[in-house]
N, C-alpha and C positions, 0 to 999 in steps of 0.2 A: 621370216624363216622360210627356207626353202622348203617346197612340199615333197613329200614322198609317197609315189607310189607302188603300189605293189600289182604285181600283175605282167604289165607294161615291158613290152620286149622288142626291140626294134625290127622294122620291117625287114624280110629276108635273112634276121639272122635267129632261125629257130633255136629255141634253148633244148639244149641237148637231153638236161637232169630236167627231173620234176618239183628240184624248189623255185621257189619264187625271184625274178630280181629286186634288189633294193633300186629306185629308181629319183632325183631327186631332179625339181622343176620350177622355174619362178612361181612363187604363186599365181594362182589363176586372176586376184583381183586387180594384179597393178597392172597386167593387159589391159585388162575392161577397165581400170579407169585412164589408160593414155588412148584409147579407142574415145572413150567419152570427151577427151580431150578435141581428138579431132573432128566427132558429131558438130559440137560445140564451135567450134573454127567451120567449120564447113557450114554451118547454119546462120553465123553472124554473115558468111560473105555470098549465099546465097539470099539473103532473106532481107538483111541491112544493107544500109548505104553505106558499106565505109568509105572513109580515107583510103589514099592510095597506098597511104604509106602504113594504116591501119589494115588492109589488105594484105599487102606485100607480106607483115609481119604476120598476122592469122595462116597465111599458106605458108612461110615457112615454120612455126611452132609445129602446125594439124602435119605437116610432111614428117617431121623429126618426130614426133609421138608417136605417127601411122610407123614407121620405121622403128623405133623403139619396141613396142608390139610384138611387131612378126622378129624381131630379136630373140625376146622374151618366151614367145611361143614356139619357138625353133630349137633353144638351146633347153639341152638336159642331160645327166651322166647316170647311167645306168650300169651296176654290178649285180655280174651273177659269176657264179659258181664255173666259168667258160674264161669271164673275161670282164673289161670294162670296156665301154660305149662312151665318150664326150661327143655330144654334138653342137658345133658351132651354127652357125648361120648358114652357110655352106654347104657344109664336109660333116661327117660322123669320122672321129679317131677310132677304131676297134685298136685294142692290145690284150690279146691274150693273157692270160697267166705268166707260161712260160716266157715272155718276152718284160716281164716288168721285173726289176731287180728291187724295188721296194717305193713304197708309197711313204710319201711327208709331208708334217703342214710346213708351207714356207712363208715369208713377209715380202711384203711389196712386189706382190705381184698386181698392178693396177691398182694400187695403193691401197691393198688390203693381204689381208690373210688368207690361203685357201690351201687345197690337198695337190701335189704333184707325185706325177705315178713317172720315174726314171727308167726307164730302160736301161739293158745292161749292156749298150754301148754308149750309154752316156747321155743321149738324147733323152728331153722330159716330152711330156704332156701336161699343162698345168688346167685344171680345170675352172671356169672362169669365177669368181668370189662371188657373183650376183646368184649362183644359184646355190652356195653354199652358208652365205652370212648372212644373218637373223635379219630380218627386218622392219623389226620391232626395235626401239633403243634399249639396250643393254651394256653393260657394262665391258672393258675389256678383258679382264681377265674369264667372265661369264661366256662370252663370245671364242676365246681361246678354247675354254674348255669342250662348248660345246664343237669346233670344229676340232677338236684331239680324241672326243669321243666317234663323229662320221667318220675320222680315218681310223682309226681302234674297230669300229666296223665292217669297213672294207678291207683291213690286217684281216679279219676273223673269216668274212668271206673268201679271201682268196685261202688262207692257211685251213679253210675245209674240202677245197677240191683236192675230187678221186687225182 
């Protein structure tokens, strides 16, 4: 399950109001454990003798976890009362209020479910399913619901701005 915090507002873009944003973020543990992943690689090939081809394969796992990581610690979508924030790897998307013509769950997006916010020329923003799908095993209808209820939240958030 994606975390959510409160507080948390992206850099340079002061919140105008005084409520809080809704903010949602990989949890913190599946960093630390693909970080442990690469300890772990990094330790066999400093410390053991491996094979070369037991080598080869520990640097590229420990590269693709270290990478996975700063993915994970990078990406997050944050709503407030201004606007919404996705941030990729990259880039941060801002869309204002005014510019988003409605928010929807949709399928198969990277072969899951998650929330895209449309603009009203047509162009989406989808925000990526890893930081909104349980990850915990649950059911799918359970799993729908609960991502019908974060956009039912982000509907409530934006249809309370002044």
């Amino acid at each position: 399950m994606a975390e959510r915090e409160v507080g948390k507002h992206e850099v340079g873009e002061p919140a105008l109001r005084t409520d809080q944003p809704m903010v949602w973020r990989v949890p913190p543990y599946q960093p630390a454990l693909l970080m442990l992943l690469v300890c772990g690689a990094a330790a066999l090939n400093i410390y053991g003798q491996p094979s070369e081809t037991v080598r080869a394969l520990t640097l590229v796992l420990g590269a693709l976890a270290l990478g996975l990581a700063v993915l994970g610690l990078r990406m997050h979508l944050a709503v407030d009362s201004d606007g919404v924030v996705v941030r990729y790897l990259r880039r941060p998307v801002w869309l204002p209020w005014p510019e988003v013509a409605r928010v929807e769950v949709v399928s198969d997006v990277r072969g899951s479910d998650t929330v895209r916010f449309v603009r009203h020329n047509g162009s989406y923003v989808d925000v990526p399913p890893s930081l909104l799908q349980p990850s915990t095993p649950m059911s799918k209808p359970k799993a729908a619901a609960r991502l019908n209820g974060i956009c039912n939240q982000i509907e409530a958030r934006r249809g309370g701005r002044a």
